[in-house]
C-alpha positions in Angstrom: -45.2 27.5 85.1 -46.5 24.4 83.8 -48.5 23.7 80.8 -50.6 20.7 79.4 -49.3 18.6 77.1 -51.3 16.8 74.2 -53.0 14.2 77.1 -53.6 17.4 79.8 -51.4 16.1 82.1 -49.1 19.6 83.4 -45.2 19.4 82.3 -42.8 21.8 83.3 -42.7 24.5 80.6 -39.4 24.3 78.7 -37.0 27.3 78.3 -36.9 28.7 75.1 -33.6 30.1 74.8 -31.7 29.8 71.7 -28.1 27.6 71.7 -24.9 29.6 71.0 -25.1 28.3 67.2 -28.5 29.3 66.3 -27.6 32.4 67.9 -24.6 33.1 65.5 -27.1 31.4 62.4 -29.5 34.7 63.6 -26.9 37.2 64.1 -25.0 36.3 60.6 -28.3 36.3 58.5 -29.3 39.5 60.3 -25.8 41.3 59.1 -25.8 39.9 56.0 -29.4 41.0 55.4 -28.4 44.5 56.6 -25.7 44.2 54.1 -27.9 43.2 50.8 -31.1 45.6 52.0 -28.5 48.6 51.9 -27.3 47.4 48.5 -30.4 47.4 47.0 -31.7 50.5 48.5 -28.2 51.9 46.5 -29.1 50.4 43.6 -32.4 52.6 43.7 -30.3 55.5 44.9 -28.2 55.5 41.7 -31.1 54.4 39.0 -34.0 55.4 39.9 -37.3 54.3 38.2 -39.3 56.4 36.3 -42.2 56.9 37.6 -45.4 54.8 35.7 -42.6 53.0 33.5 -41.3 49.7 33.9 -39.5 49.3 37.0 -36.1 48.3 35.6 -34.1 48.9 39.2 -35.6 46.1 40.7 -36.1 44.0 38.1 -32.3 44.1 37.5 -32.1 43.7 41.6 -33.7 40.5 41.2 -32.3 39.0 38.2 -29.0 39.6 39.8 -29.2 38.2 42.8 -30.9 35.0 41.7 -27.8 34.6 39.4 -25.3 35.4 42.0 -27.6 32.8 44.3 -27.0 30.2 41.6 -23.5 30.7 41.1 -23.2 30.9 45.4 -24.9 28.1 45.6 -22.9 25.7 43.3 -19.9 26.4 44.7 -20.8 26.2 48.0 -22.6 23.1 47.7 -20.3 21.1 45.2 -16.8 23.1 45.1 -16.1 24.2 48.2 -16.0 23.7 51.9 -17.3 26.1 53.5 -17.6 27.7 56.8 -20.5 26.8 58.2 -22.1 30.8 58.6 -21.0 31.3 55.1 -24.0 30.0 53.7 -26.6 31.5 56.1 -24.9 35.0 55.7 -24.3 35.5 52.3 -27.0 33.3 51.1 -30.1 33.7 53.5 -28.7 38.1 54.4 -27.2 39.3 51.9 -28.6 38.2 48.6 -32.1 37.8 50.6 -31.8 41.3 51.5 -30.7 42.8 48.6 -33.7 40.6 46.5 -37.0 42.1 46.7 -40.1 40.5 46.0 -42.3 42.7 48.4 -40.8 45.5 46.4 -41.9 43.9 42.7 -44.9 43.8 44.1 -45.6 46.8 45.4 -44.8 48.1 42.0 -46.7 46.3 40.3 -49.9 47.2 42.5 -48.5 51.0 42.0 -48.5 50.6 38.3 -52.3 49.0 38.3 -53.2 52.1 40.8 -51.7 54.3 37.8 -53.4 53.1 34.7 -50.8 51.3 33.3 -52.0 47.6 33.3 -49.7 46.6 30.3 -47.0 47.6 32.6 -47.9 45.9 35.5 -48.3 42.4 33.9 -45.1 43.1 31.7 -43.2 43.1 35.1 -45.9 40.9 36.9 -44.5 37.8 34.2 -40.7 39.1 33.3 -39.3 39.7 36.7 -40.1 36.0 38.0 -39.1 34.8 34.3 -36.2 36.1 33.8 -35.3 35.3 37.6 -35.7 31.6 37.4 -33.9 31.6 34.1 -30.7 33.4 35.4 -30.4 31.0 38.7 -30.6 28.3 36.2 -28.3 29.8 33.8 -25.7 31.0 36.2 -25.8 27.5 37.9 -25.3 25.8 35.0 -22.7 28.2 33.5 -21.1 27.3 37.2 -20.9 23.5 37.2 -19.7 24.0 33.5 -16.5 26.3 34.5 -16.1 23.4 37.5 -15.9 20.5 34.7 -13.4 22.5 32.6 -10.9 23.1 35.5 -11.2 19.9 36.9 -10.1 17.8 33.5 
């Protein structure tokens, strides 16, 4: 099959398959992810929110992973060397599996279905607050521990 490139003139269509290392980038993320989504979906298992309150599971869910991200990535980036699916699985899968963002805000738009504005735009502003703050914290707390045990 050929196709027209940007002047019309009919290339050979390229094959898209994926090299061996973009395969194992796919495969690891998609583990990993497996991994985190099953944590989280735990997490909701053993606390579940009460329903029309504040929903403290995944607000928790978040906060956590976004520290453990900043903590992850410190020492991945500045600390260690590591292997090269390290990052992709436990960075990209896991914690982006186990942190939910669709979930916030599907509660959210459950809470403002319910009647309970105040409730909604308490977790609407906490959850991305107080997740910016503990990457930032975490990190920082991070590099800090590095310092100390490198003098």
């Amino acid at each position: 099959m050929t196709v027209p490139d940007a002047e019309g003139i009919r290339a050979p269509k390229a094959r898209r398959t994926a090299p061996r290392a973009e395969l194992a980038v796919v495969t690891v993320v998609a583990l990993g992810g497996a991994v985190g989504a099953a944590a989280r979906y735990a997490a909701s298992l053993w606390w579940p929110a009460r329903l029309g309150g504040f929903p403290w599971t995944i607000f928790w869910v978040n906060v956590v992973g976004c520290a453990v991200i900043g903590v992850f990535l410190v020492l991945v980036t500045e600390a260690w060397t590591a292997h090269r699916l390290l990052r992709p699985f436990f960075g990209t899968g896991v914690l982006g599996g186990f942190t939910t963002f669709s979930t916030y805000a599907v509660d959210i738009q459950k809470l403002f279905d319910d009647g309970r504005p105040g409730t909604a735009l308490a977790s609407l502003a906490a959850t991305p607050c107080a997740a910016l703050a503990a990457v930032w914290l975490a990190a920082t707390a991070t590099r800090r521990v590095l310092a100390r045990r490198r003098r």
